[in-house]
C-alpha positions in Angstrom: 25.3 12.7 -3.0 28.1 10.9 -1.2 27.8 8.4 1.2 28.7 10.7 4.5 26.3 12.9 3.4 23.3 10.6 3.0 24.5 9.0 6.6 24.1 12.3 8.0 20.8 12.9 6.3 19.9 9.4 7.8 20.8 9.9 11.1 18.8 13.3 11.4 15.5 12.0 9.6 16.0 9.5 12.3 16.0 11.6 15.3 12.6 12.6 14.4 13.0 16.3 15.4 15.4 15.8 18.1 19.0 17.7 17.8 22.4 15.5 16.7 25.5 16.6 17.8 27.9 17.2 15.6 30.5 14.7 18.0 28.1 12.3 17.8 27.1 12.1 14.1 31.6 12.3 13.8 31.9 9.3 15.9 28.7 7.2 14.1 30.6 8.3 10.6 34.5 7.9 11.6 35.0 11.3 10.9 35.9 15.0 12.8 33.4 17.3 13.5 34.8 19.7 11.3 34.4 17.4 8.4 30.8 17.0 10.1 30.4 21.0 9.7 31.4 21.2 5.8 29.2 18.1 4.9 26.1 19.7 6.6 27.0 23.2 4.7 26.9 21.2 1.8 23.2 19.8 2.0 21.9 23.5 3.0 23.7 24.1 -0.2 21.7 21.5 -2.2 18.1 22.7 -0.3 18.2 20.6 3.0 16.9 23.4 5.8 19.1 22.1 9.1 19.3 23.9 12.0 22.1 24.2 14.0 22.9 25.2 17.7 26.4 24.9 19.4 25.0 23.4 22.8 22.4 21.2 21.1 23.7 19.9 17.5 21.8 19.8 14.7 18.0 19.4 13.5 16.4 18.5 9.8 13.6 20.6 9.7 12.8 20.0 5.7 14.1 18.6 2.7 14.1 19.3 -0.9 11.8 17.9 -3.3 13.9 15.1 -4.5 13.2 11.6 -5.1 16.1 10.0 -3.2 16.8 6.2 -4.5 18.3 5.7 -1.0 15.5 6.9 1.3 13.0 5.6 -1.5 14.5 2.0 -0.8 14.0 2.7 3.1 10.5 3.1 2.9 9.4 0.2 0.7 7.3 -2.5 2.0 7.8 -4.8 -1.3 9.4 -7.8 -2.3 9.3 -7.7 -5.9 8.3 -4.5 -7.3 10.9 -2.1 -6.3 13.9 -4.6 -5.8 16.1 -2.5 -8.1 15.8 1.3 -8.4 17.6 2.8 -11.4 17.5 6.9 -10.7 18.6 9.6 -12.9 17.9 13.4 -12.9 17.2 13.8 -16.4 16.1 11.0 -19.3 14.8 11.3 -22.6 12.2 8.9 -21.2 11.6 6.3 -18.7 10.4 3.7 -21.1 13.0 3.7 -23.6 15.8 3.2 -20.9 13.1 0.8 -19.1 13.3 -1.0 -22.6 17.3 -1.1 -23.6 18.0 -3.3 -19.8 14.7 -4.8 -19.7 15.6 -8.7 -21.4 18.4 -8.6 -18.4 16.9 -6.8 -15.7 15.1 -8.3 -12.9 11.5 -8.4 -13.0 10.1 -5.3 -10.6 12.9 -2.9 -11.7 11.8 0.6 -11.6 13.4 3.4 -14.0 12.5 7.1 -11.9 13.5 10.4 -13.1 13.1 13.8 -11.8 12.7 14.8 -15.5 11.9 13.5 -18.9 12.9 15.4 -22.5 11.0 13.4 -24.5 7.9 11.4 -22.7 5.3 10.0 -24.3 1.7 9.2 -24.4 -0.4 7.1 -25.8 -0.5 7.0 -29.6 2.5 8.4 -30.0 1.1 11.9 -28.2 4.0 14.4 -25.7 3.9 13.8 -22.2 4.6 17.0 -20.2 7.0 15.7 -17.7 7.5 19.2 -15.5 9.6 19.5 -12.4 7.8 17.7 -9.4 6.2 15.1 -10.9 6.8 11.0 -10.9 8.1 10.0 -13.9 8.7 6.2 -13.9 8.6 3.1 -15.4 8.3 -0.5 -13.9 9.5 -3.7 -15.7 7.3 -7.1 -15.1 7.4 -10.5 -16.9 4.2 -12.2 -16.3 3.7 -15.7 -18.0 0.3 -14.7 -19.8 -0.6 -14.7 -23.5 -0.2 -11.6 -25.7 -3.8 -10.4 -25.9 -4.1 -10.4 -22.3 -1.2 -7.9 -22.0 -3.9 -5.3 -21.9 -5.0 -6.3 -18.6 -1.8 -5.0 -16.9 -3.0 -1.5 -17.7 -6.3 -1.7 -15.9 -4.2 -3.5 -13.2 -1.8 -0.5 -12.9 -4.9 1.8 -12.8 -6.6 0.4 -10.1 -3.0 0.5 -8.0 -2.6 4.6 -8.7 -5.9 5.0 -7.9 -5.8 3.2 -4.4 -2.2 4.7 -4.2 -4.6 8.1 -5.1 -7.1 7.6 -2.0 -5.1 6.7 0.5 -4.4 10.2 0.5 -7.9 11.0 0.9 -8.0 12.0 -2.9 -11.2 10.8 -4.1 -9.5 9.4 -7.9 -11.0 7.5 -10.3 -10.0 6.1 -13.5 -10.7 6.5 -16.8 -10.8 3.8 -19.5 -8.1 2.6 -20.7 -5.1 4.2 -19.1 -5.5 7.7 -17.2 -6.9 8.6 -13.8 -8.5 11.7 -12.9 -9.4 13.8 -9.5 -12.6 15.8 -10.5 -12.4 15.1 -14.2 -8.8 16.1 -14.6 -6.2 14.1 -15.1 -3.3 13.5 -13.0 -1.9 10.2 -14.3 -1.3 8.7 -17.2 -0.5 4.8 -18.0 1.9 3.8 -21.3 2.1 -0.2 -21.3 4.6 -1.5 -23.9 5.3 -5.2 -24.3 7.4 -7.1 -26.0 6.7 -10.3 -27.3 7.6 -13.7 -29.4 5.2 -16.0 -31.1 2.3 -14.5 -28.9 4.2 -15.2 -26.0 5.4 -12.1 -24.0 9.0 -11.8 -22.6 8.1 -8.3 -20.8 6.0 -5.7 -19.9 7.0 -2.2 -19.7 4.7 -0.2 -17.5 5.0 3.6 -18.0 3.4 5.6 -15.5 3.6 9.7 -15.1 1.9 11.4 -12.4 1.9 15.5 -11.8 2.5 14.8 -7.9 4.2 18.3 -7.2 3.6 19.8 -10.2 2.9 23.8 -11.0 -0.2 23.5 -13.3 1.3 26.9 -14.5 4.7 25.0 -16.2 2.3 23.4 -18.3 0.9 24.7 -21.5 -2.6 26.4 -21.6 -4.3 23.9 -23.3 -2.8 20.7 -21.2 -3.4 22.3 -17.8 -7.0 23.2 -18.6 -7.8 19.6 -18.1 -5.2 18.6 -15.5 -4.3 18.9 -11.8 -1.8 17.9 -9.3 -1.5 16.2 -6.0 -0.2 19.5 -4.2 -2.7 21.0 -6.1 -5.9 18.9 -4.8 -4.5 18.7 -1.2 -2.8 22.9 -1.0 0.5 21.2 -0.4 3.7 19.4 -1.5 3.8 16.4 -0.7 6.6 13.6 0.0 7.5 12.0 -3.0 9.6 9.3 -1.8 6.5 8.2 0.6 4.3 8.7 -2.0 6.4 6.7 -4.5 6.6 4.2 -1.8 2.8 3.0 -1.6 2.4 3.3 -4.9 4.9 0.2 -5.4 3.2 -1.2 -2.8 -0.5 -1.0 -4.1 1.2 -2.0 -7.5 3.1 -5.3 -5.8 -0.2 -6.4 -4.6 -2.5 -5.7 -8.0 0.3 -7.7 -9.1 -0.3 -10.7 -7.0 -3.9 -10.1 -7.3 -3.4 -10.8 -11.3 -0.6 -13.6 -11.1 -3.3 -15.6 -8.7 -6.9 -14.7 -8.3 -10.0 -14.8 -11.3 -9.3 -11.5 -13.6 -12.9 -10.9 -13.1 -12.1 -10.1 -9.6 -10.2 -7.4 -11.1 -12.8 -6.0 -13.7 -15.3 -5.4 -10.6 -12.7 -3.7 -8.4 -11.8 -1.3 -11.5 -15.3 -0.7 -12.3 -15.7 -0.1 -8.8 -13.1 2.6 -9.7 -14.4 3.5 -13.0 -15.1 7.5 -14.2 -16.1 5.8 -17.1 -19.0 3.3 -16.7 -22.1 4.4 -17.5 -21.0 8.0 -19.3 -21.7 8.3 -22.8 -18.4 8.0 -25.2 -17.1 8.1 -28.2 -14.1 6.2 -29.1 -11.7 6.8 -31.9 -9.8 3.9 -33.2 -7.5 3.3 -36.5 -10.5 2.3 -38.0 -13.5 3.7 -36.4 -15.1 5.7 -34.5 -17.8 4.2 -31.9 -20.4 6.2 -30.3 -22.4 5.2 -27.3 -22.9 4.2 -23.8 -20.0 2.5 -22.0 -21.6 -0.3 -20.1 -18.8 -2.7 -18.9 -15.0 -4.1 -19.3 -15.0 -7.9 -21.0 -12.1 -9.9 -19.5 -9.3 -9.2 -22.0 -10.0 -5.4 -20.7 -12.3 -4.1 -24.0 -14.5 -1.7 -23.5 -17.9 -2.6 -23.4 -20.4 0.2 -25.6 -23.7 -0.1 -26.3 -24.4 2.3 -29.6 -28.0 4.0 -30.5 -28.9 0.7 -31.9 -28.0 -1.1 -28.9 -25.5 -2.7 -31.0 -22.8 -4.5 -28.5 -18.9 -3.3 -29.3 -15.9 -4.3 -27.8 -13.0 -1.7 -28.2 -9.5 -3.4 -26.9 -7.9 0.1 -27.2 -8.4 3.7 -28.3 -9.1 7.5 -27.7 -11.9 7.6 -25.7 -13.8 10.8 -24.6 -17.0 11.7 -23.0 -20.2 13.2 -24.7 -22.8 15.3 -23.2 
């Protein structure tokens, strides 16, 4: 979109329901009005629904379901997270471009696209990137050991789910990197890091969520355990607002971890937690653990007590519930 035409778009969002006129949006862009006329053909072209009267001007009555970089920046309350916004309309994934400019990118860079070919879940599993959803990845470079890196997961959990409930959408999160709505999931964490001599240079914070999403583009046997924001709440929903907390809530979990006790953090996620309490069993490379999940250790393990009340700590793996 050009730079005339976002104006425009800008200029009616900021009426807030009240007409334009099409000399007036002219003057404010240097341009005639018949140049203003073509431009706003264009946008009902690309799904912007405008009204237009000859005595009144013009009036933005919706917008398409597009994550715009431009408005996105409008809206955020950050400092950090956020300060660069790469968008693209299609990528093979978020985390692989996230990682070929993350040693030069500043940290808080997001990578968003309205579509992914090739995302990916954890261990090494497809992530079903349909049309509507929040496909992006966030690039951080926190000063912390390599074994801690698993932290930033639960710290990124905690943030969708508070992004999650300030919609009224009662989410919690499941151990160690999804978060459900009802026992479905609607968002699921990769973390990626690299690192040198146990020290890490950068984190690479994957994060999908089905925020518009039609549970039917999925296939049968991912949407029988999934839902959507427009799903849970019988509407679309703003994107680009949504987008726009959830760097926020991530900025501050952010903070929170550069500066307070991580214990601080463990009782706000179990707070959170879908998992606490239920009994699991968790698959690892090299074992499988059965049992009650009882607690998160400070490195961000699991906590299980098996049938022999045997203590494990599981730093990562599949984990499902048992009845």
């Amino acid at each position: 979109m050009n730079d005339n035409k976002k104006e425009i778009i800008r200029l009616l969002r900021g009426s807030e329901g009240n007409p334009v006129s099409g000399q007036e949006i002219g003057e404010k862009l240097g341009i005639t009005r018949a140049m203003v006329w073509k431009y706003i053909r264009g946008l009902r072209r690309e799904g912007y629904d405008i009204r237009s009267s000859p005595k009144t001007g013009y009036i933005l009555d919706a917008c398409p379901d597009i994550i715009d970089p431009v408005e996105l920046k409008g809206l955020l309350k950050t400092s950090l997270v956020g300060s660069e916004i790469n968008y693209y309309s299609v990528l093979e994934s978020t985390n692989n471009t996230a990682r070929e400019i993350a040693q030069k990118a500043p940290e808080g860079t997001v990578i968003i696209a309205e579509k992914q070919n090739k995302g990916r879940g954890r261990l090494g599993t497809e992530w079903q990137s349909a049309s509507g959803g929040i496909w992006m990845s966030l690039i951080l470079k926190p000063s912390i050991p390599l074994e801690n890196v698993s932290r930033v997961t639960l710290v990124a959990g905690i943030a969708v789910t508070n992004a999650l409930r300030n919609m009224d959408i009662d989410a919690h999160i499941k151990w160690p990197n999804d978060v459900l709505i009802r026992g479905k999931k609607i968002c699921g964490i990769l973390t990626e890091v690299s690192a040198e001599v146990q020290k890490v240079d950068h984190v690479i914070l994957g994060i999908g969520i089905n925020a518009n999403v039609k549970l039917s583009d999925l296939s049968e046997d991912i949407r029988r355990n999934s839902t959507s924001i427009s799903n849970e709440m019988g509407k679309v929903i703003d994107r680009n607002r949504f987008v726009a907390s959830l760097l926020y809530e991530l900025e501050q979990q952010y903070i929170i971890f550069k500066t307070k006790k991580f214990i601080d953090i463990v009782d706000e996620w179990i707070n959170l937690s879908d998992t606490i309490g239920r009994n699991v069993r968790v698959t690892t490379p090299n074992r499988i653990i059965e049992g009650k999940a009882v607690g998160i250790t400070e490195k961000g393990a699991l906590v299980i007590l098996d049938g022999n009340h045997e203590r494990h700590e599981i730093i990562a793996g599949n984990c499902r519930y048992i009845n």
